[in-house]
One Martini backbone bead per residue (centre of mass of N, CA, C, O) as a GRO file, in nm:
protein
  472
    1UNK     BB    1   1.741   1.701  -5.671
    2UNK     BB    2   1.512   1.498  -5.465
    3UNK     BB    3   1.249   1.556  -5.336
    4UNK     BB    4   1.056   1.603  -5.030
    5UNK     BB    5   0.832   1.448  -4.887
    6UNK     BB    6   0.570   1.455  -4.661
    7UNK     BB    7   0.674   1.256  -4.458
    8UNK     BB    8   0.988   1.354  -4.454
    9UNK     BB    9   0.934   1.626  -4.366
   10UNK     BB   10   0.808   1.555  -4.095
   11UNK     BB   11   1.046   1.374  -3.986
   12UNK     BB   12   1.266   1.616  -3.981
   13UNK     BB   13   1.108   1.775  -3.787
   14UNK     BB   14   1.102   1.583  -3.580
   15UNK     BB   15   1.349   1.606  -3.477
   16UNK     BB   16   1.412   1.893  -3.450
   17UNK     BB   17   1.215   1.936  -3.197
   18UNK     BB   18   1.329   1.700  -3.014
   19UNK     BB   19   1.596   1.852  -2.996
   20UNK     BB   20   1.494   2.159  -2.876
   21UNK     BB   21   1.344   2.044  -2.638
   22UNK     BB   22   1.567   1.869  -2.493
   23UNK     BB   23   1.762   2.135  -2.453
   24UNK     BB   24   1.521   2.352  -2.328
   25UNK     BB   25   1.533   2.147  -2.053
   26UNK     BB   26   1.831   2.165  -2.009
   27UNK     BB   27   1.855   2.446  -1.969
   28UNK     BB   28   1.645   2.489  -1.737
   29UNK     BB   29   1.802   2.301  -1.543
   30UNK     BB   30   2.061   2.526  -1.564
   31UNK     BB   31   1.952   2.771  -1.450
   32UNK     BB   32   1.808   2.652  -1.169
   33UNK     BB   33   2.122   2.518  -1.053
   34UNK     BB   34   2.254   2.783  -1.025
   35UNK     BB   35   2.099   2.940  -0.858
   36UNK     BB   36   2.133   2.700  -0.620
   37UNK     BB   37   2.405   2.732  -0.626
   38UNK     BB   38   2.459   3.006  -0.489
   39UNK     BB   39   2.302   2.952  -0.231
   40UNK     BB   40   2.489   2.728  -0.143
   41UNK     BB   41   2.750   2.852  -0.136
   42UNK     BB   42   2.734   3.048   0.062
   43UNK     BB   43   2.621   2.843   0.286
   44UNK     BB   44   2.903   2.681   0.292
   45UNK     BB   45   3.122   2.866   0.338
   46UNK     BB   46   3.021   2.934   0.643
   47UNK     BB   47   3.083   2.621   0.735
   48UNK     BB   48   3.393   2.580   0.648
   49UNK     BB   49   3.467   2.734   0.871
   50UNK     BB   50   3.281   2.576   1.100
   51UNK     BB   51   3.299   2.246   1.152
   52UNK     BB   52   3.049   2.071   1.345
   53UNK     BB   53   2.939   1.869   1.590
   54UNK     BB   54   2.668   1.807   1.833
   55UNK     BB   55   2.531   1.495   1.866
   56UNK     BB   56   2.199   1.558   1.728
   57UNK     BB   57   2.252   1.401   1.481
   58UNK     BB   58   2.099   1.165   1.278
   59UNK     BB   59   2.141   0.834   1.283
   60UNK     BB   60   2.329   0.586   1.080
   61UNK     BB   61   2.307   0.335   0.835
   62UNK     BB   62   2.577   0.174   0.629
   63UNK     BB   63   2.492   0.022   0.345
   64UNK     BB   64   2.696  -0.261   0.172
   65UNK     BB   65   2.675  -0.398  -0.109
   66UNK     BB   66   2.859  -0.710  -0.191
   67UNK     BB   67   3.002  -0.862  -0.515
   68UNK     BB   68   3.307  -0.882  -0.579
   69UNK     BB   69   3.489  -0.670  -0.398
   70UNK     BB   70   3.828  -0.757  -0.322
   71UNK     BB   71   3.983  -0.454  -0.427
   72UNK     BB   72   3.780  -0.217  -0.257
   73UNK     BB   73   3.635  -0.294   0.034
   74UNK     BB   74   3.841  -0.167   0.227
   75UNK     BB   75   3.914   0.100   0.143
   76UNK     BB   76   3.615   0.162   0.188
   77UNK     BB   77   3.599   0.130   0.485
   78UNK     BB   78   3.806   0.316   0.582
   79UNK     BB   79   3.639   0.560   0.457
   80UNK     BB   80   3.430   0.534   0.658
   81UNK     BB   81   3.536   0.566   0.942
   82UNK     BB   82   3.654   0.884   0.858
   83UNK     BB   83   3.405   0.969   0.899
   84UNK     BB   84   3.228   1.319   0.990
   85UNK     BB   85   3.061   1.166   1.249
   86UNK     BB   86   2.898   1.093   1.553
   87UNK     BB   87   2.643   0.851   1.449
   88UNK     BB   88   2.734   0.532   1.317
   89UNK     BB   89   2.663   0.238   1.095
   90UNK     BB   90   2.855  -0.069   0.954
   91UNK     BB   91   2.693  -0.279   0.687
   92UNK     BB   92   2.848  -0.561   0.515
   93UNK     BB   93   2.652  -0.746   0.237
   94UNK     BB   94   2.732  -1.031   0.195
   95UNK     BB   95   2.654  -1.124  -0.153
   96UNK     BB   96   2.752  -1.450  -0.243
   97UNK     BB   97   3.017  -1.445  -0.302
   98UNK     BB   98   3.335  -1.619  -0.519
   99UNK     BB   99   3.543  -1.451  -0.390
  100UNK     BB  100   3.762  -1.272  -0.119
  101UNK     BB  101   3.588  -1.071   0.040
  102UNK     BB  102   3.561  -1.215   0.319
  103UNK     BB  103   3.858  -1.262   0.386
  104UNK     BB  104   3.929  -0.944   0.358
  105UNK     BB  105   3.733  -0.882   0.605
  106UNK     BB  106   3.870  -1.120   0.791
  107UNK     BB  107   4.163  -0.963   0.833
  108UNK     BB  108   4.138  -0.684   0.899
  109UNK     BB  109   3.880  -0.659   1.083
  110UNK     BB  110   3.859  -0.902   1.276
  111UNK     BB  111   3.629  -1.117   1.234
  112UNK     BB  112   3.322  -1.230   1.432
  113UNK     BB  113   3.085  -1.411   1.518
  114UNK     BB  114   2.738  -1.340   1.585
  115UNK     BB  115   2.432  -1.383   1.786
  116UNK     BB  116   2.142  -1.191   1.620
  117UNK     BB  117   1.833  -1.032   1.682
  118UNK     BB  118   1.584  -0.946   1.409
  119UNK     BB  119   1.364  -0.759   1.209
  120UNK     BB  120   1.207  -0.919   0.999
  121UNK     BB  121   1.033  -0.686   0.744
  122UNK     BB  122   1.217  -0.804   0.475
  123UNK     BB  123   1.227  -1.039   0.220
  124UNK     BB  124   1.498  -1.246   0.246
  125UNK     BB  125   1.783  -1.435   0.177
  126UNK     BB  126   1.952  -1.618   0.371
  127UNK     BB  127   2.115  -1.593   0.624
  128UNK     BB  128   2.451  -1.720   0.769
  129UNK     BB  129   2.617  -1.487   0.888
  130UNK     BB  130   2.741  -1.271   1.157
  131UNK     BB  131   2.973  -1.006   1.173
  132UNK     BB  132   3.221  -0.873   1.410
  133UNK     BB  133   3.447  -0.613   1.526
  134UNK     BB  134   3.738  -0.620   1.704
  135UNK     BB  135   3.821  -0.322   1.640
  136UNK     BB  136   3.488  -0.191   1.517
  137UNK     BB  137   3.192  -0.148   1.647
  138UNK     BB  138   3.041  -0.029   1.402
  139UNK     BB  139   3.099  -0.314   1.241
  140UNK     BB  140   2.898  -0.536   1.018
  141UNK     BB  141   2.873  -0.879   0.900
  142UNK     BB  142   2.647  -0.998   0.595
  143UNK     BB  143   2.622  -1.347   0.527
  144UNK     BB  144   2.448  -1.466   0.218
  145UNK     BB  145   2.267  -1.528   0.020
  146UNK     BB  146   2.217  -1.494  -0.329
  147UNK     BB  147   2.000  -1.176  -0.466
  148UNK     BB  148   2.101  -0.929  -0.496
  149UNK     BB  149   2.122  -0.605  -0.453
  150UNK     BB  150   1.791  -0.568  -0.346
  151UNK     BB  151   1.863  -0.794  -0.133
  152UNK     BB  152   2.104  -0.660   0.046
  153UNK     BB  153   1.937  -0.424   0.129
  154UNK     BB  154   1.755  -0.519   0.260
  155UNK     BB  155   1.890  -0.694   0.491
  156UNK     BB  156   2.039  -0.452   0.607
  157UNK     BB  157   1.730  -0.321   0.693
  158UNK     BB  158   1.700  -0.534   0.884
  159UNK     BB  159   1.985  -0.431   1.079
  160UNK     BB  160   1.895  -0.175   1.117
  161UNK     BB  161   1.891   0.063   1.396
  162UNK     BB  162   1.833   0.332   1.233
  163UNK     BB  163   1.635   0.579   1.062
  164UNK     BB  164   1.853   0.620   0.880
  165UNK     BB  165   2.013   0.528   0.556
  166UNK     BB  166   2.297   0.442   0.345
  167UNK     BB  167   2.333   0.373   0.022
  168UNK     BB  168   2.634   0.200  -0.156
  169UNK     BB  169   2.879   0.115  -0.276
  170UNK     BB  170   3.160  -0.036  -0.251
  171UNK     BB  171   3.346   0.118  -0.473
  172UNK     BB  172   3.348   0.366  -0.290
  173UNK     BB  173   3.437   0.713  -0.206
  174UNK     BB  174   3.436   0.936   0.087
  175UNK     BB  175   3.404   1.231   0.197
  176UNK     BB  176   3.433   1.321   0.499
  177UNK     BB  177   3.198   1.551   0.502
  178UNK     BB  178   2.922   1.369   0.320
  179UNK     BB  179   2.716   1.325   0.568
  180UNK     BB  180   2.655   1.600   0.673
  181UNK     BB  181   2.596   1.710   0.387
  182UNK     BB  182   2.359   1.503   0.323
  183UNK     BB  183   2.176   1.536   0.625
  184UNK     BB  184   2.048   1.813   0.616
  185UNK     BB  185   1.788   1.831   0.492
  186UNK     BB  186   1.662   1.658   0.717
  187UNK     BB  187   1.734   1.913   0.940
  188UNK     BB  188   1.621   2.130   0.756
  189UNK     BB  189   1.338   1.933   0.653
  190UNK     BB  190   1.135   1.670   0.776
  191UNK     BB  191   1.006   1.582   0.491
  192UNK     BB  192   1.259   1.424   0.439
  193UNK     BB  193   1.330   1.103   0.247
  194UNK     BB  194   1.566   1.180   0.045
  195UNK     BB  195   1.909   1.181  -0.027
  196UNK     BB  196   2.159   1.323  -0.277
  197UNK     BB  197   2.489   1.284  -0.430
  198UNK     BB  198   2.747   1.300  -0.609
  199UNK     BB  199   2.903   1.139  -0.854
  200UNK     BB  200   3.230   1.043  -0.919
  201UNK     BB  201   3.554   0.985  -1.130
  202UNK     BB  202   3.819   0.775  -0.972
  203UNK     BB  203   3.980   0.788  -1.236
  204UNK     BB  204   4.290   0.879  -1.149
  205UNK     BB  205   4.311   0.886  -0.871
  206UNK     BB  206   4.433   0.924  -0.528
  207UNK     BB  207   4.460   0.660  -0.279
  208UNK     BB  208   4.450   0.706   0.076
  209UNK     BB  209   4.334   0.569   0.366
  210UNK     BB  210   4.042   0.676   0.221
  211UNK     BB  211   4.179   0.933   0.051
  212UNK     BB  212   4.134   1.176  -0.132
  213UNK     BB  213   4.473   1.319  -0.250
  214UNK     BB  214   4.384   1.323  -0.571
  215UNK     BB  215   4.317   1.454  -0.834
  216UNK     BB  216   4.200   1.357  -1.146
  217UNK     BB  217   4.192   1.172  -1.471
  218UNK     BB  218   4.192   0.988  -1.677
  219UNK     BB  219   4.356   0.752  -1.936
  220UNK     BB  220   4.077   0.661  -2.052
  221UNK     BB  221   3.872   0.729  -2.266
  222UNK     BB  222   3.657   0.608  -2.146
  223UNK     BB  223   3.657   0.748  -1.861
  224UNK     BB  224   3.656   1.042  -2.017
  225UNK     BB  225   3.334   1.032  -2.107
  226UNK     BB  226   3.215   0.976  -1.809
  227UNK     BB  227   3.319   1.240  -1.684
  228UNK     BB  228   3.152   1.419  -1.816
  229UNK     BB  229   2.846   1.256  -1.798
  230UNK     BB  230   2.851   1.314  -1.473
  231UNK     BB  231   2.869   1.602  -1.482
  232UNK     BB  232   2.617   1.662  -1.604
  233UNK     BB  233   2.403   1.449  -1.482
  234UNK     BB  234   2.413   1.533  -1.213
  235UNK     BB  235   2.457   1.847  -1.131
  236UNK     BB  236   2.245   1.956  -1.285
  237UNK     BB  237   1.992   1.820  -1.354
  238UNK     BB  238   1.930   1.733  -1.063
  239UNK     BB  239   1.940   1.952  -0.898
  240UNK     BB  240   1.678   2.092  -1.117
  241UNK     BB  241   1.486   1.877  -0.997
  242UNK     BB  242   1.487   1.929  -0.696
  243UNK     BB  243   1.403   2.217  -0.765
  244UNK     BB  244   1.089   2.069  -0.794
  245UNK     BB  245   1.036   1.772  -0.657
  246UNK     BB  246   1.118   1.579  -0.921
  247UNK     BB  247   1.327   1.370  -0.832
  248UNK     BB  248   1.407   0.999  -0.966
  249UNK     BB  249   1.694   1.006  -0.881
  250UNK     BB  250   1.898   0.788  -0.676
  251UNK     BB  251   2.190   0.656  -0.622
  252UNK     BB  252   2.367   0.396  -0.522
  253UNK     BB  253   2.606   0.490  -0.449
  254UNK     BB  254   2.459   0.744  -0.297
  255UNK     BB  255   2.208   0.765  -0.011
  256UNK     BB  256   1.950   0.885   0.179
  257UNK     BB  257   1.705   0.720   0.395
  258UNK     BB  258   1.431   0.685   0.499
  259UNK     BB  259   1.312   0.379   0.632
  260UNK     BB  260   0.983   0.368   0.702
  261UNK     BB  261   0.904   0.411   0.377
  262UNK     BB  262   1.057   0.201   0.262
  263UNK     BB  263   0.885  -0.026   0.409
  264UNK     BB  264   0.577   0.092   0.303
  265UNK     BB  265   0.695   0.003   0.022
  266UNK     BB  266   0.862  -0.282   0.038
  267UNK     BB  267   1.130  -0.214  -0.062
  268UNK     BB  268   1.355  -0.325  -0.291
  269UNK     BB  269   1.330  -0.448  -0.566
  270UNK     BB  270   1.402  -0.752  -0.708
  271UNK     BB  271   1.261  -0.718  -1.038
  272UNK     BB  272   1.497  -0.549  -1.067
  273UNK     BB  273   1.775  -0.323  -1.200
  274UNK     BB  274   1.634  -0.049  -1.087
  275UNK     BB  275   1.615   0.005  -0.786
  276UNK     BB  276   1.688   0.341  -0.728
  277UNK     BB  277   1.444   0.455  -0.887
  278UNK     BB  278   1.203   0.260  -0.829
  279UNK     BB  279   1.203   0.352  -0.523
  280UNK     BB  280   1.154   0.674  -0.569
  281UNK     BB  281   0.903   0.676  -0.742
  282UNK     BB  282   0.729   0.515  -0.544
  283UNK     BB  283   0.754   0.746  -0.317
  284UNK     BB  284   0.591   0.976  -0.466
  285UNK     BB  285   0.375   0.758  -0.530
  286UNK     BB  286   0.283   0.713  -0.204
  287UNK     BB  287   0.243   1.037  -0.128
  288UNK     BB  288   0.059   1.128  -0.361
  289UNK     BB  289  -0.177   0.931  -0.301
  290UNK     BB  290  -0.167   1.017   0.047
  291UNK     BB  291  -0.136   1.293   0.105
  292UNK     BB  292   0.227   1.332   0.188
  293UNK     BB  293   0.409   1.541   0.263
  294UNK     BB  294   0.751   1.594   0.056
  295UNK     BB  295   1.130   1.521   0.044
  296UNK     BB  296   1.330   1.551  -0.267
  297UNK     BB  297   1.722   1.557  -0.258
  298UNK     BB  298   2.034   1.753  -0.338
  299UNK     BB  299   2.409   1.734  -0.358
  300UNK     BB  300   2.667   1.924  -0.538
  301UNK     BB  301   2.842   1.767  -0.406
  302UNK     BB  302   3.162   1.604  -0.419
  303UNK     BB  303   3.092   1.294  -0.239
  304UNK     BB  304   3.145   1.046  -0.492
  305UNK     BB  305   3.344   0.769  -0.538
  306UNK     BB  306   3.378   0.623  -0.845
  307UNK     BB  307   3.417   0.332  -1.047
  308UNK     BB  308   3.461   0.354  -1.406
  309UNK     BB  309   3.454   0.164  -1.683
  310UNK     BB  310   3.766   0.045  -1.908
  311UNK     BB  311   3.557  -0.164  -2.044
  312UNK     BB  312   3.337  -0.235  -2.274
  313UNK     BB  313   3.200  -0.496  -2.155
  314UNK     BB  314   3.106  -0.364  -1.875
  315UNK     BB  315   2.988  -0.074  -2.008
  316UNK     BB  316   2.751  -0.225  -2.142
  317UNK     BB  317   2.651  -0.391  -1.876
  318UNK     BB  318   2.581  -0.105  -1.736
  319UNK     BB  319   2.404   0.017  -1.957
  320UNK     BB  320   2.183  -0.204  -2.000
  321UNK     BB  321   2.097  -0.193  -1.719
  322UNK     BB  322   1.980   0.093  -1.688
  323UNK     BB  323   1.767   0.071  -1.900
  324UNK     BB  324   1.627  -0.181  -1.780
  325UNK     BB  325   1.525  -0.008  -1.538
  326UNK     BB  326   1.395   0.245  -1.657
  327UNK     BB  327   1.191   0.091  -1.773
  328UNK     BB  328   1.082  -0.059  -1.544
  329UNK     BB  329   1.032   0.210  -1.363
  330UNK     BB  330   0.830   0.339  -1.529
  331UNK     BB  331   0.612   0.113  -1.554
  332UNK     BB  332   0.563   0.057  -1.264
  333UNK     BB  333   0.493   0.390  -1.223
  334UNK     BB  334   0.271   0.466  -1.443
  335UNK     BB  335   0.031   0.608  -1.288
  336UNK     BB  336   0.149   0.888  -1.203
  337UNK     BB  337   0.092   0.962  -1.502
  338UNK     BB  338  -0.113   1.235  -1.474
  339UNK     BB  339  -0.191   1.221  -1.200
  340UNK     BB  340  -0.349   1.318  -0.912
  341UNK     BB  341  -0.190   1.528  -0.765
  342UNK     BB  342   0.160   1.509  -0.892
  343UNK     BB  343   0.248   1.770  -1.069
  344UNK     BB  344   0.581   1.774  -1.175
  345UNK     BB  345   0.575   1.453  -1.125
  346UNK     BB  346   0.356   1.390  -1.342
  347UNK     BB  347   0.366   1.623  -1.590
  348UNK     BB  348   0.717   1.647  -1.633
  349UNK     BB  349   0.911   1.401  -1.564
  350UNK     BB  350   0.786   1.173  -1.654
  351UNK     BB  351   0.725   1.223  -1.958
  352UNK     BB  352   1.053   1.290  -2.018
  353UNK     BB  353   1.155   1.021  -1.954
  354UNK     BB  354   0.978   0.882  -2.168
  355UNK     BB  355   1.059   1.067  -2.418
  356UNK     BB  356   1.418   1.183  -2.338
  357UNK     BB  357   1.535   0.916  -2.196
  358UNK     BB  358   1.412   0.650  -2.325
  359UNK     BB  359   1.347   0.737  -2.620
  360UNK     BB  360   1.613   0.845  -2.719
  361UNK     BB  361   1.791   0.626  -2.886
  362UNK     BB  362   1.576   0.591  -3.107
  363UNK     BB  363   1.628   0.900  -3.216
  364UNK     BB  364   1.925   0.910  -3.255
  365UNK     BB  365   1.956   0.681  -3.442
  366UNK     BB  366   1.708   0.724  -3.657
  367UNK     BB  367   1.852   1.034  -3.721
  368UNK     BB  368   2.084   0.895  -3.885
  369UNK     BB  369   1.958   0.695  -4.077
  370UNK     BB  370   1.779   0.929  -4.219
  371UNK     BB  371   2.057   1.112  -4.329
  372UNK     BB  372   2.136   0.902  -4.475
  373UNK     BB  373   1.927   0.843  -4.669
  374UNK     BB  374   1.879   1.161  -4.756
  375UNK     BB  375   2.160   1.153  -4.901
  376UNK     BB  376   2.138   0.831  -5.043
  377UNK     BB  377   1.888   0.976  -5.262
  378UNK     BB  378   1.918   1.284  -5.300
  379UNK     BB  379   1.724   1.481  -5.074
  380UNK     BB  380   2.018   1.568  -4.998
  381UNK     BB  381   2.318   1.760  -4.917
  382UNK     BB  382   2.562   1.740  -4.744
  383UNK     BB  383   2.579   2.040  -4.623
  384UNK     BB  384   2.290   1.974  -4.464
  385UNK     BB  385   2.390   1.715  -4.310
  386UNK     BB  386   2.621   1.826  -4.161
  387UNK     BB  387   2.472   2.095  -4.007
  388UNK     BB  388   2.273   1.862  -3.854
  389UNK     BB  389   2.547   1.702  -3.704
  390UNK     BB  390   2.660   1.970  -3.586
  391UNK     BB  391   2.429   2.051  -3.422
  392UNK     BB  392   2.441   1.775  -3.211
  393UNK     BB  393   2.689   1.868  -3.114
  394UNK     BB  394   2.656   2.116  -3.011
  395UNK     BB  395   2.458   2.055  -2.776
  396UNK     BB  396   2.616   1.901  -2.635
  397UNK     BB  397   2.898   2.081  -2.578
  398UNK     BB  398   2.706   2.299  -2.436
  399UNK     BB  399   2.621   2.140  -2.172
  400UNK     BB  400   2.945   2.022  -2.124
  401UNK     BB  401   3.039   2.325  -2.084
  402UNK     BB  402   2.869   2.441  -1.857
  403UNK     BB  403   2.935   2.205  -1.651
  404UNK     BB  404   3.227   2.276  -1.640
  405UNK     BB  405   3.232   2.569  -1.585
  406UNK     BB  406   3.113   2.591  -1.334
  407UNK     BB  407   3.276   2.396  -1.167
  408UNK     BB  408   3.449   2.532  -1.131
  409UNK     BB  409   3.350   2.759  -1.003
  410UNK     BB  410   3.239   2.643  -0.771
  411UNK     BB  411   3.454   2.392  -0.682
  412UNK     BB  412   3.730   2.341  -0.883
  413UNK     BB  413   3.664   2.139  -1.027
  414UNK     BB  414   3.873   1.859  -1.040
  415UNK     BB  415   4.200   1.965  -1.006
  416UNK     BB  416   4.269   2.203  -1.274
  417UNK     BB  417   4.265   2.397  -1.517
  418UNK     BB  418   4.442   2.189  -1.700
  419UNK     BB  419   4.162   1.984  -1.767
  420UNK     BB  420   3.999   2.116  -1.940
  421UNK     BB  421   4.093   2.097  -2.263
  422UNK     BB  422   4.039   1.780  -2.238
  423UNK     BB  423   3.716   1.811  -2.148
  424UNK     BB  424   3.647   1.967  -2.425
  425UNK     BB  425   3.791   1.758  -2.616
  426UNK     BB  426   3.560   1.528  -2.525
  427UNK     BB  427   3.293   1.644  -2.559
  428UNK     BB  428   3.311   1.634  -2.885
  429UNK     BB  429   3.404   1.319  -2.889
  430UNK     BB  430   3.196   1.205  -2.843
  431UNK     BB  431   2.969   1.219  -3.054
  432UNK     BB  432   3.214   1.017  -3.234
  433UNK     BB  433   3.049   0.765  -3.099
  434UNK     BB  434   2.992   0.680  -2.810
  435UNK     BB  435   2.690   0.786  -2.801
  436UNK     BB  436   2.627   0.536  -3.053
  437UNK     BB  437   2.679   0.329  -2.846
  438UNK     BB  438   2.531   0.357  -2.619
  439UNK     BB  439   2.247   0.353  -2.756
  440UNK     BB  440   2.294   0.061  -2.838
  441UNK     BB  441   2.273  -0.040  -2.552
  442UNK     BB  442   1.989   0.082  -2.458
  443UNK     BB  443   1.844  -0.062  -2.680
  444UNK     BB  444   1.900  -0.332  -2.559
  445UNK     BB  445   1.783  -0.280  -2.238
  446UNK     BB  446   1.491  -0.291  -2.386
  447UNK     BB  447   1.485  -0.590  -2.506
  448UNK     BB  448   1.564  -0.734  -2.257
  449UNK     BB  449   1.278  -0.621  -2.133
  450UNK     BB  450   1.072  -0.724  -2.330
  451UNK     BB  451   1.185  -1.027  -2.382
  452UNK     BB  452   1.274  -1.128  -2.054
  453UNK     BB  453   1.556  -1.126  -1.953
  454UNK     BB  454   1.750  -1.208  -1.726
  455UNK     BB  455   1.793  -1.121  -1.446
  456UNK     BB  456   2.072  -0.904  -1.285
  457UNK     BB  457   2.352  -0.724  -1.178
  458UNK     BB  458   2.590  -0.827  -1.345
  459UNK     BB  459   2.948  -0.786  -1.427
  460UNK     BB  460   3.145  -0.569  -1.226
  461UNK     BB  461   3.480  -0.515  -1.300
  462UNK     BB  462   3.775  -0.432  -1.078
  463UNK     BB  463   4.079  -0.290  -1.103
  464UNK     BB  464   4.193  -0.092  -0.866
  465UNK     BB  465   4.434   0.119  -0.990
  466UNK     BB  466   4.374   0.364  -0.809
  467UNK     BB  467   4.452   0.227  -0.507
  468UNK     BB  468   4.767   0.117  -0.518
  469UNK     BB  469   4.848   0.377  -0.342
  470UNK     BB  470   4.750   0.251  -0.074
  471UNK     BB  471   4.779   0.314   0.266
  472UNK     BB  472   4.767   0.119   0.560
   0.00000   0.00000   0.00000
C-alpha cells in the first residue's frame, strides 16, 4: 500500500473532525429537544383535556398565496375554515396563476368583486381585483398581477387587517387545534415576534372534508426519504435552535408573526427564493441591532400538513430553489455574524448554518470523491474506505433512529408502529444515493446563486393525489 502524504492525512482529518463536529452539534440540539418535549408534552396533555377558546385570543389573518394551485387550493381553504380559533381572516393571493385556480376558488366560494381601500404599506405588483365571498364573510380574494411568492405576500400584509398573520403554502392542511396552539407563544411571551409549528409529509394521508382523517406514509420512495428528512429537520433540530432562541428559519409553509416588526424591516424580500428564512435572520437582525428584547419559537406538535415532491423533476427544483435562499439569506444578513450582543444567534447559529449547513454538500460530495481517490490509488484498502463510509451512514441512521422513536413516543408516530420497520430502513437507504442527489442538487443552488442565474418561484406540480378521496 503506497503511504498517505501529510496534504491528504490532513484532508483525512478534516472530513472526519468536520462531521464529528456536526453529529455532535445535532446530538446537543437533539438532547435540548428532548428535555422541551417533556415539559412541553406535561402541560399539552392538561390542554387536552379541556380545549377551549376565552374570545380574547389575538385576531390572525391568515396569508395563503397561491400560483397554480387549483388541484388543492378549495380543500386547503376548506381545511382552514374549520380551524378552531375565535377570530381569524382568510386572505387567498392569486399571485397571476395561469391554470384554473381562480376559476376553482370562484365555484366554490361564490366569489365576487368588492372595491376596498386599503394601506398600501409594503410595495407590490399592481392587484388586478379583490373578491369577497358571499358563502364565508371571512374570506377574500386578491387577485394580482405575477410578482412571486415574497411579492403576494407582501400584498396579503397590505389587506390584512390583525395585528398577527399567518403565512401558509396553498397546498397545505392545517389540524383543528394548529392555529390556537401556534398563537400561545405570543399569549404566553409578549416578546415574541413568530411562531412556526412541524410540517409533515401528507402524501400517504387521506383527506376529507379539509381533515386529515387517516395518518399513513407515502408508497412513493422519493417522498418516504422526505418523510424521514422532515422529521429529523423540523422536529429536533428546529426545537433545539427555538430553545437557544435562535432559529433561523420558519417554514413557509406555516408560520405566526407579529405584522409591525415584520413592516419595519421591509417585509419579505421580493430578490431572494428563500424569502421564510432571510425575513426570520433579517428580524434578529433588527431587534438585535436596536438591542430591542424578542422571542422567536417553534411548536413541535405535526401541525401542518403539506404535499412532498415525486417526481426527481420537482424535488431537484425544490431542493435547488432551498439552497439557494440559504446562500441568499446568510449573505444578505452577513453582519449578524459574530456581531456585537448578537448571542448564540450571531456566534453559534449563523456560524453552524454557514460551516454544516451552506457548506456541507461540497464537503460531503468532496469526501466521497477523496475516498474513491486514495482507494484507486492503493493508499487506503478496501476495508478502510467501507468502515469510513459505514461510519457517515451510521451518523445519519442514528439522527434519524432518535427522531423516529421519540416521535412515536411524544405523538405516537405516523399513524402506527407498523410503520417503525419502513422508516428505519428508509433512514438506512437514504444514504444510498438520495444523499448524494440532494446534495448535487444543493451544490447547483450555490452556482446558481453565485452566478446570478434568474430567480423565479419554481413550477411546484401538485399531484393531489392525497385529496382524491376529499368529500366536501
Amino acid at each position: 500500500m503506497i503511504p498517505i502524504n501529510g496534504i491528504e492525512y490532513f484532508l483525512l482529518w478534516l472530513f472526519i473532525i468536520y462531521m464529528l463536529i456536526t453529529t455532535a452539534v445535532y446530538l446537543f440540539l437533539n438532547v435540548i429537544a428532548f428535555h422541551a418535549l417533556i415539559k412541553y408534552m406535561q402541560n399539552k396533555v392538561k390542554e387536552d383535556e379541556d380545549i377551549h377558546l376565552t374570545g380574547f385570543e389575538p385576531p390572525i389573518s391568515i396569508i395563503i398565496p397561491a400560483y397554480n394551485e387549483e388541484q388543492t387550493i378549495v380543500s386547503s381553504i376548506r381545511s382552514l375554515m374549520q380551524l378552531y380559533y375565535s377570530n381569524f381572516e382568510l386572505i387567498v393571493v392569486n399571485d397571476g396563476s395561469n391554470d384554473k385556480t381562480m376559476q376553482a376558488l370562484m365555484d366554490e366560494f361564490d366569489l365576487v368583486p368588492f372595491s376596498e381601500a386599503y394601506y398600501k404599506r409594503l410595495e407590490t405588483m399592481p392587484v388586478k381585483q379583490i373578491y369577497v365571498s358571499r358563502l364565508k364573510p371571512n374570506l377574500r380574494v386578491i387577485d394580482k398581477e405575477n410578482g412571486g411568492k415574497s411579492d403576494a405576500l407582501n400584498s396579503g400584509i397590505n389587506f390584512s387587517r390583525y395585528p398577527l398573520f399567518c403565512c401558509m403554502d396553498a397546498d397545505s392542511i392545517l389540524e383543528q387545534f394548529s392555529l390556537i396552539r401556534a398563537v400561545q407563544p405570543f399569549i404566553e411571551d409578549p416578546l415574541t415576534i413568530a411562531s412556526g409549528g412541524t410540517v409533515r409529509i401528507a402524501n400517504g394521508c387521506i383527506v376529507r372534508s379539509g381533515h386529515i382523517i387517516e395518518k399513513g406514509i407515502p408508497r412513493n420512495i422519493l417522498a418516504l426519504f422526505q418523510l424521514v428528512e422532515y422529521l429529523r429537520s423540523f422536529l429536533y433540530a428546529r426545537i433545539g435552535w427555538s430553545q437557544l432562541n435562535a432559529l433561523l428559519i420558519i417554514s413557509g409553509a406555516f408560520g405566526i408573526l407579529k405584522k409591525e416588526p415584520v413592516i419595519r424591516v421591509g417585509g419579505y424580500n421580493t430578490k431572494t427564493v428563500g424569502e421564510d428564512m432571510e425575513l426570520i435572520i433579517r428580524l434578529h437582525r433588527m431587534h438585535i441591532r436596536e438591542n430591542i428584547p424578542y422571542r422567536i419559537s417553534f411548536i413541535p406538535d405535526p401541525v401542518c400538513w403539506t404535499e412532498a415532491p415525486e417526481s426527481m423533476g420537482t424535488f431537484g427544483t425544490q431542493r435547488i430553489r432551498w439552497h439557494r435562499g440559504l446562500s441568499e439569506s446568510l449573505w444578505l444578513n452577513r453582519s449578524l455574524m459574530f456581531a456585537k450582543k448578537s448571542g448564540v444567534t450571531g456566534h453559534f447559529a449563523m456560524p453552524f448554518f454557514v460551516m454544516f449547513e451552506w457548506f456541507s454538500p461540497f464537503v460531503e460530495i468532496a469526501g466521497y470523491l477523496f475516498t474513491v481517490y486514495l482507494l484507486v490509488m492503493g493508499k487506503i484498502n478496501l476495508e478502510f474506505a467501507t468502515v469510513f463510509f459505514m461510519f457517515a451512514i451510521f451518523v445519519s441512521v442514528l439522527l434519524s433512529t432518535i427522531a423516529l422513536l421519540l416521535d412515536e413516543i411524544t405523538f405516537k408516530g405516523i399513524s402506527h408502529i407498523r410503520y417503525l420497520p419502513v422508516l428505519f430502513f428508509i433512514s438506512f437507504f437514504e444514504c444510498l444515493g438520495y444523499r448524494q442527489i440532494n446534495a448535487c442538487y444543493r451544490i447547483l443552488g450555490v452556482f446558481k446563486w453565485i452566478t446570478g442565474r434568474k430567480k423565479d418561484w419554481g413550477d411546484m406540480s401538485r399531484t393531489g393525489k392525497w385529496q382524491q378521496a376529499s368529500e366536501f
